[in-house]
C-alpha positions in Angstrom: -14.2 -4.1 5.5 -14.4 -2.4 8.9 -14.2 0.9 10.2 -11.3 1.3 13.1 -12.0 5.3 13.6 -11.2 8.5 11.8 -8.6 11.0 11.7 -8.7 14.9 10.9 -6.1 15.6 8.7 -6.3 14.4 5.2 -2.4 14.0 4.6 -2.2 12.3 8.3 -4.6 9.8 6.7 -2.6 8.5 3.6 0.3 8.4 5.7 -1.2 6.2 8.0 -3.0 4.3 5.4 0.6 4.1 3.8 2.4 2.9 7.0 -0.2 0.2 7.2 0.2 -1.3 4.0 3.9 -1.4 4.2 3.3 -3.7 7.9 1.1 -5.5 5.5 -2.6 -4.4 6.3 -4.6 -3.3 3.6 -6.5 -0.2 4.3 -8.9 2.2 2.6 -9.7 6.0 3.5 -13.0 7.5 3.1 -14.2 11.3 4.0 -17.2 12.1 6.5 -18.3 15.6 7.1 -19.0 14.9 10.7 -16.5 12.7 11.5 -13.1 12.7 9.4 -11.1 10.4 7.0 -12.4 6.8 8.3 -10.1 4.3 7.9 -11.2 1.2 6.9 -9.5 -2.2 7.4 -9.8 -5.2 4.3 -9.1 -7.9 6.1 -11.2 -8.3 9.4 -8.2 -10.8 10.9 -6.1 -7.8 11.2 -8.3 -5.1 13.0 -7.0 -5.8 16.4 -2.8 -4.8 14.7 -4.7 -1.8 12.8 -6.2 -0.7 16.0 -3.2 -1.1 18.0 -1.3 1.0 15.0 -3.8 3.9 15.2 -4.0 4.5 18.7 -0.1 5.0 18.3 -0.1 6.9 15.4 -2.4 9.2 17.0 -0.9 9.4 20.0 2.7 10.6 17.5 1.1 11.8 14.4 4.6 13.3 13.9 7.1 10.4 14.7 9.5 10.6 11.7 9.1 6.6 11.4 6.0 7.2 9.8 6.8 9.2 7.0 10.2 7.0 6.7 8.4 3.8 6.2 5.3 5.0 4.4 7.6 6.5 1.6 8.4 2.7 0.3 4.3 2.3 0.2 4.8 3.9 -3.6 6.8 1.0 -4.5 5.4 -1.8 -3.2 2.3 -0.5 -4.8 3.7 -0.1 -7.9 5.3 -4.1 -8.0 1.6 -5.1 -6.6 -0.1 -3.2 -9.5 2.7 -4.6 -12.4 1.9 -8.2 -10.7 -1.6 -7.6 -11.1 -1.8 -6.2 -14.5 0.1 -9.1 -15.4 -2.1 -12.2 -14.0 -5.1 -9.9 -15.6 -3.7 -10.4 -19.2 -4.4 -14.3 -17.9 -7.4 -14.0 -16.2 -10.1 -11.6 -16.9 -11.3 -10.8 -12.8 -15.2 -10.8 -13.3 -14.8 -8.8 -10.0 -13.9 -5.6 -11.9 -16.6 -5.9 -13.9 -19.1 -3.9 -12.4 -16.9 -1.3 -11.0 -17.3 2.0 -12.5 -21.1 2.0 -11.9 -21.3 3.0 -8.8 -18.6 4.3 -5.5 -19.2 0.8 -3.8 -19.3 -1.3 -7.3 -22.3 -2.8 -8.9 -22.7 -6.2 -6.9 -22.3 -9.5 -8.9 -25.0 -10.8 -7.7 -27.2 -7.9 -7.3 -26.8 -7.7 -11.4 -27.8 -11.9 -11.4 -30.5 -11.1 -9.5 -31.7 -8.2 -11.7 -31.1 -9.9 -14.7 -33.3 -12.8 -14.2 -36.0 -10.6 -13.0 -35.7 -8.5 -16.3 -36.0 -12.0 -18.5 -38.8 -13.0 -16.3 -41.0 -9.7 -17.3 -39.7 -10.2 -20.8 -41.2 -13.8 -21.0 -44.6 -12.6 -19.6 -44.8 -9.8 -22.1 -44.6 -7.5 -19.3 -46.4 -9.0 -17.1 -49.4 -9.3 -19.6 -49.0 -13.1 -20.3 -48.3 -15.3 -17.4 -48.5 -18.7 -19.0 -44.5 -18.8 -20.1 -43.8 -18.6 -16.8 -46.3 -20.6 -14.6 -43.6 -22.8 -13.0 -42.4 -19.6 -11.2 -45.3 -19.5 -9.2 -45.4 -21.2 -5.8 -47.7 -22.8 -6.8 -50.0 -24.0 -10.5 -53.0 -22.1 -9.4 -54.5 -22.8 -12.9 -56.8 -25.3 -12.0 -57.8 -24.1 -8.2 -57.9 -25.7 -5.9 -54.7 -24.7 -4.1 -56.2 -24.1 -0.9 -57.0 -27.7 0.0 -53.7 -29.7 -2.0 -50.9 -27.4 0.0 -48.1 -27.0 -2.3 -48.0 -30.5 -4.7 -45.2 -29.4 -6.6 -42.8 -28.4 -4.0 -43.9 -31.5 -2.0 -42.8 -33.1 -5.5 -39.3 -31.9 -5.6 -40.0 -28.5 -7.5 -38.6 -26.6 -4.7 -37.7 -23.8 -7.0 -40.9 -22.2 -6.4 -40.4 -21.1 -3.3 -38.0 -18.6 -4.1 -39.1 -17.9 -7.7 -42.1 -15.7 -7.1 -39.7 -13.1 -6.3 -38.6 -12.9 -10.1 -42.4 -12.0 -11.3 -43.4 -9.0 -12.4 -46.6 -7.3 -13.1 -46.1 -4.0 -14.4 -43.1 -1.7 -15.2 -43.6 0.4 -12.4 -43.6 -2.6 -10.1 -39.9 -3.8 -11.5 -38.3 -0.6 -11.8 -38.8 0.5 -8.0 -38.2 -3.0 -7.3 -34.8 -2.9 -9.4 -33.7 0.4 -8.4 -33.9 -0.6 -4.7 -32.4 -3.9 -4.9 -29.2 -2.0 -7.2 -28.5 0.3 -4.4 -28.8 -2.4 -1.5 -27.9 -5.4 -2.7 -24.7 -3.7 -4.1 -24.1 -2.3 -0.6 -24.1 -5.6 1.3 -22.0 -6.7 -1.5 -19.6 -4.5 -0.8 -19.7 -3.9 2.8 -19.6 -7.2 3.4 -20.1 -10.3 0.7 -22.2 -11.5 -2.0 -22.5 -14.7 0.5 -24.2 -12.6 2.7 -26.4 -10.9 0.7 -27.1 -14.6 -1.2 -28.2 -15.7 2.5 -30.6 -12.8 2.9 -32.3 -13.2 -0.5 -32.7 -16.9 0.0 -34.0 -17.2 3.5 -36.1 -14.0 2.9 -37.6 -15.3 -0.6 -39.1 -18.7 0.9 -40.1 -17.5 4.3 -42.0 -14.4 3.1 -43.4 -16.2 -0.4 -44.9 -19.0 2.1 -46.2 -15.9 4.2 -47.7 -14.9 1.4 -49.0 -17.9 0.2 -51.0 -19.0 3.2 -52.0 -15.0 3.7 -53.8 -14.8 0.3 -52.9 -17.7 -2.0 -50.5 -17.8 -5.1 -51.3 -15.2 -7.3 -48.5 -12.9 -6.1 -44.4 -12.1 -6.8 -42.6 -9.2 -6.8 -39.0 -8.7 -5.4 -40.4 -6.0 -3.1 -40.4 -8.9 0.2 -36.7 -9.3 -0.8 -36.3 -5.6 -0.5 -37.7 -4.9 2.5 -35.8 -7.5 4.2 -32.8 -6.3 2.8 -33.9 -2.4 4.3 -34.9 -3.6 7.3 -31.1 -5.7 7.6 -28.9 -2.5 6.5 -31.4 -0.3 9.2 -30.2 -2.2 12.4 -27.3 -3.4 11.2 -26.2 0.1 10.4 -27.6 1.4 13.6 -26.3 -1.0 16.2 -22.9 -1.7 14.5 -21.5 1.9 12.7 -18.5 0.1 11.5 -19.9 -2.2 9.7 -20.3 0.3 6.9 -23.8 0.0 6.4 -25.9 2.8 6.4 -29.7 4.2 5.8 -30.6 7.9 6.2 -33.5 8.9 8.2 -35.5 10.2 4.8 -35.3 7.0 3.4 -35.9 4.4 6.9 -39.3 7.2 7.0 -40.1 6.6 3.2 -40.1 2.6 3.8 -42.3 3.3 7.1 -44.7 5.1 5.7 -45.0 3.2 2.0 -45.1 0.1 4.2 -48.3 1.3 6.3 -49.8 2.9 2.8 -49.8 -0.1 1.1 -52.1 -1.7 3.4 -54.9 0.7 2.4 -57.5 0.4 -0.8 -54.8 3.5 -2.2 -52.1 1.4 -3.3 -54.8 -1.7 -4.0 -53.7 -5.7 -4.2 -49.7 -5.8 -3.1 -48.4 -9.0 -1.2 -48.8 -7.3 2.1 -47.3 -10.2 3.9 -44.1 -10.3 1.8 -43.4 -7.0 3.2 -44.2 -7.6 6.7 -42.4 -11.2 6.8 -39.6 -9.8 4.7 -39.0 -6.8 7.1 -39.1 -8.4 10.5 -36.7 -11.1 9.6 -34.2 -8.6 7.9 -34.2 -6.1 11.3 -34.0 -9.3 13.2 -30.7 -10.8 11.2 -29.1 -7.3 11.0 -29.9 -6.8 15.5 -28.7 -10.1 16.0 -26.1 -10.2 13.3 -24.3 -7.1 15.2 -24.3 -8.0 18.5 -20.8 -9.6 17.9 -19.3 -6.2 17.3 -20.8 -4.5 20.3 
């Protein structure tokens, strides 16, 4: 979805939103304190038409054509939503799912993601047994050694591992921030934008940040947190150098990351995968600056 601009008046907003879906634009309207009732476009092939249709309507909020064809928006609704409700009794849509959770939806593959990492921590006994999941690691560091063989098992076709180490856990502390964060993020790439991008993220973020990791300190690390700060640092500039994208971080919580990311490098916080964090932040600020510049 994209944000086209905002207007005032509540009513004025459902009327337009109206008008645009009988020309056959889907629209949805969403209240700002500073700004209005943004109007946000569905299908990004028809912003230039939605634009075009707003900067009329504003210029004649009061044109009678307005109100005349958004009265017929009830109806076509109502056939959309009998059609619906019908294919639905065929085909359960997974996309609904996850709905009522939260105002943006709980993300299908945010929940994947969470889910594996829960049955991950399960099989270690909560992070107190490691040995059920030992093939998660980048690397069998069982034996030593790892520092002068490289990584035999990727190099062996297991190339798994170098996105698995996100999935480990080590303590509940360590998955429930981890979870919690990657809910409210993940979810809002999701649906902001698509679970393909946020699947792009996670994957290009897991490997380059475990490997960062791994020739930093070794394999003895995991922990979705490199994920995470990607995933911050994406939402931070995307949100700041594109506003309509509809991805946004308040200043409380871009300071928290800051300063938890500078605190974790002291003896307070103890062993983290420093490098994860670092890796995983500068490539997410990077993809959501670059990622943007197409809408400036």
């Amino acid at each position: 979805m994209r944000l086209i601009g905002h207007l005032a008046d509540e009513k004025a907003a459902h009327t337009f939103a109206d008008y645009l879906y009988v020309q056959k634009i889907e629209s949805a309207i969403e209240f700002d304190k500073a700004e209005g009732w943004g109007i946000w476009i569905k299908d990004e092939d028809k912003l230039e038409d939605a634009t075009r249709l707003l900067t009329a309507f504003r210029a004649s909020p009061e044109d009678p054509k307005y109100r005349a064809e958004a009265k017929s928006a009830a109806g076509l609704r109502a056939e959309a939503e009998k059609s619906e409700a019908s294919y639905r009794k065929k085909v359960h849509d997974r996309r609904h799912l996850f709905q009522p959770l939260r105002a943006y939806g709980f993300g299908l593959l945010t929940f994947v993601l969470i889910a594996i990492s829960v049955v991950v921590f399960i099989l270690s006994r909560f992070g107190n047994d490691l040995r059920p999941i030992m093939g998660l690691f980048i690397t069998d560091f069982s034996q030593g050694g790892f520092f002068f063989t490289g990584l035999p098992e990727i190099r062996h076709g297991q190339v798994w591992r170098l996105i698995t180490p996100i999935f480990i856990h080590f303590g509940w502390l360590h998955i429930f921030f981890n979870m919690l964060w990657l809910r409210d993020l993940g979810s809002m790439i999701e649906a902001r934008q698509s679970t393909w991008t946020l699947g792009a993220l996670v994957l290009v973020i897991a490997v380059c940040s475990n490997l960062a990791q791994f020739w930093w300190s070794g394999p003895f690390f995991g922990g979705m947190s490199g994920v995470v700060y990607g995933l911050l640092g994406y939402i931070w500039m995307r949100g700041k150098f594109d506003p309509a994208s509809g991805l946004y971080l308040h200043p409380t919580t871009v300071t928290m990351m800051i300063v938890w990311f500078f605190l974790c490098f002291t003896p307070v916080i103890g062993h983290v995968a420093n490098a994860t964090h670092f890796v995983g932040l500068a490539m997410g600020m990077a993809w959501g600056y670059l990622s943007s510049l197409r809408y400036r």
